[in-house]
C-alpha positions as CSV (number, residue, x, y, z in Angstrom):
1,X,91.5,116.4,62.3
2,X,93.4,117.6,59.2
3,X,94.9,115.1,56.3
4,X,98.5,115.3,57.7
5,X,100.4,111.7,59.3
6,X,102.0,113.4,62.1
7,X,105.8,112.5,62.8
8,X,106.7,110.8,66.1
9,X,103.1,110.9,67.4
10,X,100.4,108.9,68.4
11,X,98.2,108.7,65.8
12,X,94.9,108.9,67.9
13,X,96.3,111.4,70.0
14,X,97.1,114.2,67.5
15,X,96.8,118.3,67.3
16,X,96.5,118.2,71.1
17,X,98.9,122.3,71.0
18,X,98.7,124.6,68.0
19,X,101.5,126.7,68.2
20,X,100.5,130.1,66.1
21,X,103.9,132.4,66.5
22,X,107.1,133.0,68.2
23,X,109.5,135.5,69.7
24,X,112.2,134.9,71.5
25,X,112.3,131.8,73.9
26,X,108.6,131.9,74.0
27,X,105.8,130.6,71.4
28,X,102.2,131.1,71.8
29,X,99.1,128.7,71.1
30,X,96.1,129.2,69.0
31,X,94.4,130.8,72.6
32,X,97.3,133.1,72.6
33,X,98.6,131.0,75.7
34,X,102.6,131.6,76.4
35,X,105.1,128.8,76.9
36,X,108.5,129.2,77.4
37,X,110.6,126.4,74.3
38,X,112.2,124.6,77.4
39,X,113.7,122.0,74.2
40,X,114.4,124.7,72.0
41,X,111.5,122.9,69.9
42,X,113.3,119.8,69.1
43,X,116.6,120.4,70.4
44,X,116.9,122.9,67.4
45,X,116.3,126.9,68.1
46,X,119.3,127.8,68.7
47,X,118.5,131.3,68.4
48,X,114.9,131.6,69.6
49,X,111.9,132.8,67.0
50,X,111.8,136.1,65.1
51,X,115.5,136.7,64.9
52,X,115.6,139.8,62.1
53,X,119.3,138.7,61.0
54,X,118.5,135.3,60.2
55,X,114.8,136.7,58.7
56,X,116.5,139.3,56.4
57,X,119.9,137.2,55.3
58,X,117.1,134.2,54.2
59,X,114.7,136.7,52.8
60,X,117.6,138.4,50.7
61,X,118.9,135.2,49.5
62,X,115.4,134.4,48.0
63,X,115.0,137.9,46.3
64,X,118.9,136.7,44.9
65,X,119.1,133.3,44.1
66,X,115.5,131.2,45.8
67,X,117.1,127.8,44.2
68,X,119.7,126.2,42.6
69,X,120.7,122.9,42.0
70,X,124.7,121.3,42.5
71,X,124.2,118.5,40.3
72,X,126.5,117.9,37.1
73,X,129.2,120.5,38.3
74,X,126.9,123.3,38.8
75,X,127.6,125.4,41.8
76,X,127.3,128.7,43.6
77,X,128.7,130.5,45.9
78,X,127.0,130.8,49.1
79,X,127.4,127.0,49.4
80,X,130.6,126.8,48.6
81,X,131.1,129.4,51.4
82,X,129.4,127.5,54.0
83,X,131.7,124.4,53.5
84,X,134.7,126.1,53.5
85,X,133.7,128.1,57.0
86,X,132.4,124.2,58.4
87,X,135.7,123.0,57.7
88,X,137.1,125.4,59.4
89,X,135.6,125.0,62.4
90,X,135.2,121.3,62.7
91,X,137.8,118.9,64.4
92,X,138.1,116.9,61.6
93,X,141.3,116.7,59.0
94,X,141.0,118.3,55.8
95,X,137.0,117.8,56.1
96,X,134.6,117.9,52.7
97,X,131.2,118.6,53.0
98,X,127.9,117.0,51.9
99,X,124.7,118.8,52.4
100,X,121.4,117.6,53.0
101,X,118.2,118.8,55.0
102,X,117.8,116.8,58.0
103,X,120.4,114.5,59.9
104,X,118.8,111.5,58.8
105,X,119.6,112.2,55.5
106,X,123.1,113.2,56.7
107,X,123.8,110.2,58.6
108,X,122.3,108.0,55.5
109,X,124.8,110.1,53.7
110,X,127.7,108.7,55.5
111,X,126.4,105.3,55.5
112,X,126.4,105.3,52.0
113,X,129.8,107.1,51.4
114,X,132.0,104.8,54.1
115,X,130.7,102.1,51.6
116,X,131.7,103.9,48.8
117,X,135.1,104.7,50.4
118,X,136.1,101.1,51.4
119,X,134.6,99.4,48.3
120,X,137.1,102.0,46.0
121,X,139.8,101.3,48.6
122,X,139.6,97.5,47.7
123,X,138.1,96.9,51.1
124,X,134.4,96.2,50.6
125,X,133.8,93.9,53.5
126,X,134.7,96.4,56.1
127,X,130.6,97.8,56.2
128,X,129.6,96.8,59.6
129,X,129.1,99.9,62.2
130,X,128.8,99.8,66.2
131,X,126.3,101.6,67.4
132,X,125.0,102.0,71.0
133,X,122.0,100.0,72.4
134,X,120.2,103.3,73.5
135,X,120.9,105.7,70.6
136,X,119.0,107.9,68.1
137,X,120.7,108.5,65.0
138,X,117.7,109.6,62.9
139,X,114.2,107.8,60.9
140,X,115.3,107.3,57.2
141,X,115.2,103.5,57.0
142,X,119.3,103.5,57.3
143,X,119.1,106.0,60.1
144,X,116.7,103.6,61.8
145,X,118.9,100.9,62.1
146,X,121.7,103.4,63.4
147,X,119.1,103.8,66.1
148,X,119.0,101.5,69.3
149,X,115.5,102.5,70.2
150,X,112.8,99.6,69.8
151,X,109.9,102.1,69.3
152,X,111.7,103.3,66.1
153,X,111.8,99.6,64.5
154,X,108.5,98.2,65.2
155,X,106.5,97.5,62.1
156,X,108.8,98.7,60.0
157,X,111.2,95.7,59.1
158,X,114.3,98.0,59.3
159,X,117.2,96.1,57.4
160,X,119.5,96.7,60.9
161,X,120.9,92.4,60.3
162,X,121.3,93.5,56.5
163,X,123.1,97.1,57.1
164,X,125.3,95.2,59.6
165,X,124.6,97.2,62.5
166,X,126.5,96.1,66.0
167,X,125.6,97.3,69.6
168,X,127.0,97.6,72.4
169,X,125.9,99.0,76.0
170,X,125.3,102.3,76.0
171,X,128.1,104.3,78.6
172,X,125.2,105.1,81.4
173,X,127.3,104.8,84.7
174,X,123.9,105.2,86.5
175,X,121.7,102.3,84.7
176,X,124.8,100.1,83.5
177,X,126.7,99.5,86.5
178,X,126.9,96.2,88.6
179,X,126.6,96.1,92.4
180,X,130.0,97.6,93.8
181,X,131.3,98.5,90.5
182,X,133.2,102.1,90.4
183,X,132.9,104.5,87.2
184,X,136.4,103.4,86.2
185,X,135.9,99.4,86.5
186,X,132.1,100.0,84.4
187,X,134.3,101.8,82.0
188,X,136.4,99.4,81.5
189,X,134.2,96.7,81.6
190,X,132.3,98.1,78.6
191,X,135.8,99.3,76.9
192,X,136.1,95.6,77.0
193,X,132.8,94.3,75.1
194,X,133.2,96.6,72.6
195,X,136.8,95.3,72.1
196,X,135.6,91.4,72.2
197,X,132.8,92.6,69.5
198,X,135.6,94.1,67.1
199,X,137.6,90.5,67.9
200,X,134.4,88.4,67.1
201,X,133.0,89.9,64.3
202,X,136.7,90.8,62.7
203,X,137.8,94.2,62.6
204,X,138.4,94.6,58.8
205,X,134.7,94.1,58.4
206,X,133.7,96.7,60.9
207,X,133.8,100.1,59.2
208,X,132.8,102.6,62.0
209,X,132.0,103.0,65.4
210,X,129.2,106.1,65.9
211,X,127.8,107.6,69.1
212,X,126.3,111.0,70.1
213,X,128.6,112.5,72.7
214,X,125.7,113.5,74.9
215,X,122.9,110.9,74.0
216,X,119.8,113.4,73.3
217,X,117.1,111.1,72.6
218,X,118.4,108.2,74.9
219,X,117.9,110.0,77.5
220,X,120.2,112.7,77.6
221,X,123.1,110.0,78.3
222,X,126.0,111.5,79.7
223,X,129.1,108.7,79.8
224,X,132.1,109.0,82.0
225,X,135.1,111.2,80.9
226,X,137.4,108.1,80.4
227,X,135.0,106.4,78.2
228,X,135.4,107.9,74.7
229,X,138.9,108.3,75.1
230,X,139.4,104.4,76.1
231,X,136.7,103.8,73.2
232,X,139.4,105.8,70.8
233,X,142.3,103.5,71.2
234,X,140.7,100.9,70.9
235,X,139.3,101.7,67.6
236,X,142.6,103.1,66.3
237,X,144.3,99.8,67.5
238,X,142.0,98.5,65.1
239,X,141.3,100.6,62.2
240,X,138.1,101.8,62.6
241,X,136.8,104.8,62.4
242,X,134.9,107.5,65.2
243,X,132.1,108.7,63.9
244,X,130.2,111.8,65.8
245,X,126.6,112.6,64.9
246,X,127.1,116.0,66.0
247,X,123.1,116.8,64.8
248,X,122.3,117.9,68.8
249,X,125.4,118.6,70.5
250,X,126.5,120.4,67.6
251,X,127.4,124.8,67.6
252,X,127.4,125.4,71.4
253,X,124.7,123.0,72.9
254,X,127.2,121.6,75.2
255,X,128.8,124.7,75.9
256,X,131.6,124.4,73.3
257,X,131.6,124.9,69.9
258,X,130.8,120.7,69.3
259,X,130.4,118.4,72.1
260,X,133.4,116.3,70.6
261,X,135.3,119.0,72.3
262,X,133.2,118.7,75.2
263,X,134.0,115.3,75.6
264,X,137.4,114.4,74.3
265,X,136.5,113.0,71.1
266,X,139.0,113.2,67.7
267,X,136.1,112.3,65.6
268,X,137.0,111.0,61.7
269,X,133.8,111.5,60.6
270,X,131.1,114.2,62.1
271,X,127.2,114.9,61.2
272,X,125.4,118.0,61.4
273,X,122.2,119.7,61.3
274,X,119.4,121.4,64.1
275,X,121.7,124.2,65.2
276,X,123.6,124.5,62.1
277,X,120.9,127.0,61.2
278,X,119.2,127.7,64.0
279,X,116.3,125.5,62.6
280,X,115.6,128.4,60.5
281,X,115.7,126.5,57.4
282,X,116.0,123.0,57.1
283,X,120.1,122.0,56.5
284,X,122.9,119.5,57.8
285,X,126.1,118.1,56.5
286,X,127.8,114.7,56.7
287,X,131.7,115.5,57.4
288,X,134.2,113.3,55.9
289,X,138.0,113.3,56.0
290,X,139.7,115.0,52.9
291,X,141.9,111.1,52.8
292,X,138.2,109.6,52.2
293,X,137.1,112.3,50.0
294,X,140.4,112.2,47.8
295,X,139.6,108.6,47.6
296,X,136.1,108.7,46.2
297,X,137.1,111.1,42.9
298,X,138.7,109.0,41.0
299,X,136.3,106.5,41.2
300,X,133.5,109.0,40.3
301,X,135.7,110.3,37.1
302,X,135.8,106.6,35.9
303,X,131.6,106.2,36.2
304,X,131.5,109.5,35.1
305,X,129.7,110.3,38.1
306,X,129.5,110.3,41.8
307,X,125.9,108.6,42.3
308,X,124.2,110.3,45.2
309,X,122.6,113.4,46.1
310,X,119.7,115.4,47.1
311,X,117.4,117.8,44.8
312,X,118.0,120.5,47.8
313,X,121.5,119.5,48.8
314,X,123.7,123.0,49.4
315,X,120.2,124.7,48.6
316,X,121.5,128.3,49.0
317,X,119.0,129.8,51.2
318,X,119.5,127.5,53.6
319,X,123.5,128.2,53.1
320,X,122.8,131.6,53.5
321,X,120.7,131.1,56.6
322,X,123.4,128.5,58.2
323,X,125.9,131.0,57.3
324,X,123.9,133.7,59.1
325,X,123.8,131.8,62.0
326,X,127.2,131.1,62.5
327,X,128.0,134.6,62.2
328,X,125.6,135.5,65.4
329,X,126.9,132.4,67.3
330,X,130.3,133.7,67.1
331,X,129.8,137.8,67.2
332,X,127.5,137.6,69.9
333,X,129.7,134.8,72.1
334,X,127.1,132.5,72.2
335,X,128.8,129.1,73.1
336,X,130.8,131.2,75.8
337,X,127.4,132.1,76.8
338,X,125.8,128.6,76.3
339,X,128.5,127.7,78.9
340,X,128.0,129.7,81.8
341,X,124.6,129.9,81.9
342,X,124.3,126.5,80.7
343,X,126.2,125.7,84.3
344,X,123.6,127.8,86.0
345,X,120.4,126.0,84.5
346,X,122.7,122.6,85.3
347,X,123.3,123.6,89.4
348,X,119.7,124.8,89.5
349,X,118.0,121.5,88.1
350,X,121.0,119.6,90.3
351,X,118.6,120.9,93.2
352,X,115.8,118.3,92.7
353,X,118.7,115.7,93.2
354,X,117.0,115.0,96.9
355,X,113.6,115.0,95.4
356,X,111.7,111.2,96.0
357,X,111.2,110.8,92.4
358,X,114.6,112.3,91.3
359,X,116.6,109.4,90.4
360,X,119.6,111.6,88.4
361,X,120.1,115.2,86.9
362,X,123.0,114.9,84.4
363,X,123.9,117.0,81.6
364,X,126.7,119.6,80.1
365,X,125.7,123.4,79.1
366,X,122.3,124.1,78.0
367,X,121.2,120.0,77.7
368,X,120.2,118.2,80.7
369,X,117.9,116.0,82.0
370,X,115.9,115.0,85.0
371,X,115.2,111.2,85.8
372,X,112.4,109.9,87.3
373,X,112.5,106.6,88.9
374,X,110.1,104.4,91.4
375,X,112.7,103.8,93.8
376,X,115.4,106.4,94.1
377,X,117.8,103.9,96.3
378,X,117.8,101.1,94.0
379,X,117.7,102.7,90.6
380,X,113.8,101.5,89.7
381,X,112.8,102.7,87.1
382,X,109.1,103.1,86.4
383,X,107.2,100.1,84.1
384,X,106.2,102.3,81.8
385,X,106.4,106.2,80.1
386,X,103.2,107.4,81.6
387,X,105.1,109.4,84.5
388,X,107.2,110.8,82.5
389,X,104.5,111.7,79.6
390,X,102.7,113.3,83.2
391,X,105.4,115.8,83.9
392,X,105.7,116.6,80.6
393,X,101.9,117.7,80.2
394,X,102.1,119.0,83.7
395,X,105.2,121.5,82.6
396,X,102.7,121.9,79.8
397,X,99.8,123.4,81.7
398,X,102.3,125.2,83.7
399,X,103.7,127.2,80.5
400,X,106.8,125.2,80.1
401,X,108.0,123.3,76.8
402,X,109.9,120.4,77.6
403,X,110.1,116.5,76.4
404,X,109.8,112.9,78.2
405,X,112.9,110.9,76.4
406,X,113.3,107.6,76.9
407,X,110.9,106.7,79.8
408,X,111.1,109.3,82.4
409,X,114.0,111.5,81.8
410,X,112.7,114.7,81.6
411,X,114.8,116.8,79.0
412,X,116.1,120.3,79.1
413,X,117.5,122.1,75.8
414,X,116.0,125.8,76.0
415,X,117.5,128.0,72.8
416,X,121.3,129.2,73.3
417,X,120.1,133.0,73.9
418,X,118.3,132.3,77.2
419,X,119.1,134.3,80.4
420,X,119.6,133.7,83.8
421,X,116.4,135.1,85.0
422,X,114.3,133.0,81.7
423,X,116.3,129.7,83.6
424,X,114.9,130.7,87.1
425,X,111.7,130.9,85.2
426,X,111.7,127.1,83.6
427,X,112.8,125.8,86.8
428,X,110.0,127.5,88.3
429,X,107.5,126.2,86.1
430,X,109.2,123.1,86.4
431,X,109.1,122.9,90.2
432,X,105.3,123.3,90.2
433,X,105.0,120.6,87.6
434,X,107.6,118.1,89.8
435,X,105.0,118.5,92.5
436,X,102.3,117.9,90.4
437,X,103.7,114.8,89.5
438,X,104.7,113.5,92.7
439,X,101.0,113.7,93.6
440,X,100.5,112.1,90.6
441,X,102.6,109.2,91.3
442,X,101.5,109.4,95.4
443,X,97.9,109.0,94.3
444,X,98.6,105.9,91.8
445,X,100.6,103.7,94.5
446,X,103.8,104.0,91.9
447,X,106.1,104.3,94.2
448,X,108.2,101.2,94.8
């Protein structure tokens, strides 16, 4: 075992696959073992490994400018490019960018700059910010307490009471709903906490309300159609603000350019990162609206600065790198593509929906996931991870690349540039792997 702390591991369980290389959709272990990148890594390759564009735009920009800061009023231009394409493209008014490396950082961003904002506005008890109960938002010790997941908060003391973090049930028709209750009456039911949480807790100390549209780490957490547009006017009765962390669904994942789109969300505030360079080069942004932005200089000219930033923010090679890959997502019709073929891998995994263990497939383009559950009929779910964690090292040993999120849901995010015949493939591998674990779970009495 090497000196490294390995993230999101555990610790006596470590450097179980050494991954050596890539090409494609494929990466190869230290044995020279193939595996098809069935989560595009971590939800991330967007354009598969070995890409020569992106290899010989981020290799130019190092022979051209390697580094340069943006503190103080120093600039340059491959940055200043990338924001102006962002806003652009990005369902957001007049949008400003801030640039960071991870979306952690960019989420910790926007923590810090909706306090800024309603501080300056003459507003600073409005700080508090909903969040779902099962919701990943990042592991920077702000980010943490954005994030509803327990395993992320044990030990750590994250300051979630002092950050004034809120939750509310997270929009899962298929866990969430009560005996008898249809999609629209859970829907409403849940518009309906979230509006007696705004009238408890006062809604001009509630800041923003922020949610995934597809709930990557919660389990792939697909809500109902009505819900974010119910959860909208609500928080525009109320004057708060829609915050979409964008870091997974973001640049074609969901089959559309953001999954805002995807699911009819007018977001105020958006955060980016993992496909916003094709995980090339670590990059993200935290999207404001150009009425907070406008807010916030004045201010700054009066302290004589604006007091937060990163030693690599707007780091130009990984501009030039997200700038690259935007280019290719666009010349070569990638969301398009992320869209049909992303309903092909979703009909083909929607074939396991008989399966005893299957409890749901859900999912929009190229993100999906399977559920395992004890009892099918009832909606069961196991006691603990270790089926899931199964299947996953099952696909494994089978060739296939794939995560166990939240329990059992086994996830699906393979790189944008996959085929038809490479998604016959996964759900091959897959389908050996389903019946390993079914054996698995036969064998064990788990089964309820």
């Amino acid at each position: 075992m090497t000196s490294l702390i390995y993230p999101t591991t555990n610790l006596t369980q470590v450097e179980q696959l050494n991954i050596v290389r890539g090409d494609g959709i494929y990466v190869y272990d230290k044995q020279g073992k193939q595996y098809l990148e069935g989560l595009s890594a971590l939800w991330c390759a967007a354009l598969g490994y070995g890409n020569e564009e992106m290899i010989e735009a981020i290799t130019q920009q190092l022979r051209t400018l390697p580094y340069s800061h943006m503190f103080g009023g120093r600039t340059h231009q491959v940055a200043m490019n990338l924001a102006d394409r962002l806003s652009e493209m990005v369902p957001v008014s007049d949008a400003k960018m801030f640039f960071a490396n991870s979306g952690s950082e960019a989420n910790d961003s926007q923590i810090k700059m909706l306090r800024y904002y309603f501080n300056v506005t003459g507003r600073p008890q409005k700080k508090k910010i909903i969040a779902l109960e099962r919701s990943y938002h990042g592991v920077t010790m702000a980010a943490a307490a954005l994030t509803g997941l327990p395993v992320m908060h044990t030990h750590f003391d994250v300051p979630t009471d002092a950050l004034g973090i809120l939750r509310v049930s997270t929009p899962h028709y298929y866990h969430g709903q009560q005996d008898g209750e249809s999609e629209a009456a859970f829907v409403a039911r849940l518009v309906n906490e979230l509006e007696q949480l705004i009238e408890r807790e006062g809604a001009d100390t509630i800041a923003a309300f922020i949610a995934e549209p597809i709930g990557g780490a919660a389990g792939v957490v697909v809500a109902p159609d009505s819900y974010y547009p119910a959860v909208q006017e609500v928080l525009k009765k109320h004057d708060i603000l829609f915050w979409a962390d964008e870091v997974i669904c973001g640049f074609g994942r969901t089959g559309n350019d953001f999954g805002s789109n995807t699911m009819g969300i007018k977001p105020d505030l958006m955060s980016l990162a993992k496909q916003l360079s094709a995980a090339y080069i670590p990059v993200s942004a935290a999207v404001v609206p150009g009425f907070m932005y406008e807010a916030m200089r004045e201010p700054s000219n009066q302290l004589g600065i604006f007091g937060h930033g990163y030693t690599y923010t707007g780091h130009p090679v990984a501009a030039a790198a997200a700038l690259k890959a935007l280019e290719i997502y666009q010349r070569e019709q990638l969301f398009e593509h992320a869209a049909q073929v992303g309903a092909y891998m979703q009909s083909r995994l929607r074939e396991y929906e008989s399966h005893p263990l299957v409890g749901e497939v859900r999912g929009k383009g190229l993100i999906a996931a399977v559920e395992l559950v004890a009892n099918k009929d009832q909606r069961i779910s196991f006691s603990d991870g270790k089926v899931g964690a199964t299947a996953k090292q099952y696909c494994q040993d089978n060739g296939l690349l794939i995560r166990a999120v939240s329990g059992n849901c086994i996830a699906f995010c393979p790189p944008l540039i996959i085929s038809r015949e490479q998604v016959d493939e996964m759900i091959s591998m897959f389908d050996l792997a389903l019946g390993q674990t079914l054996d698995y779970v036969h064998k064990e009495n788990l089964l309820v």
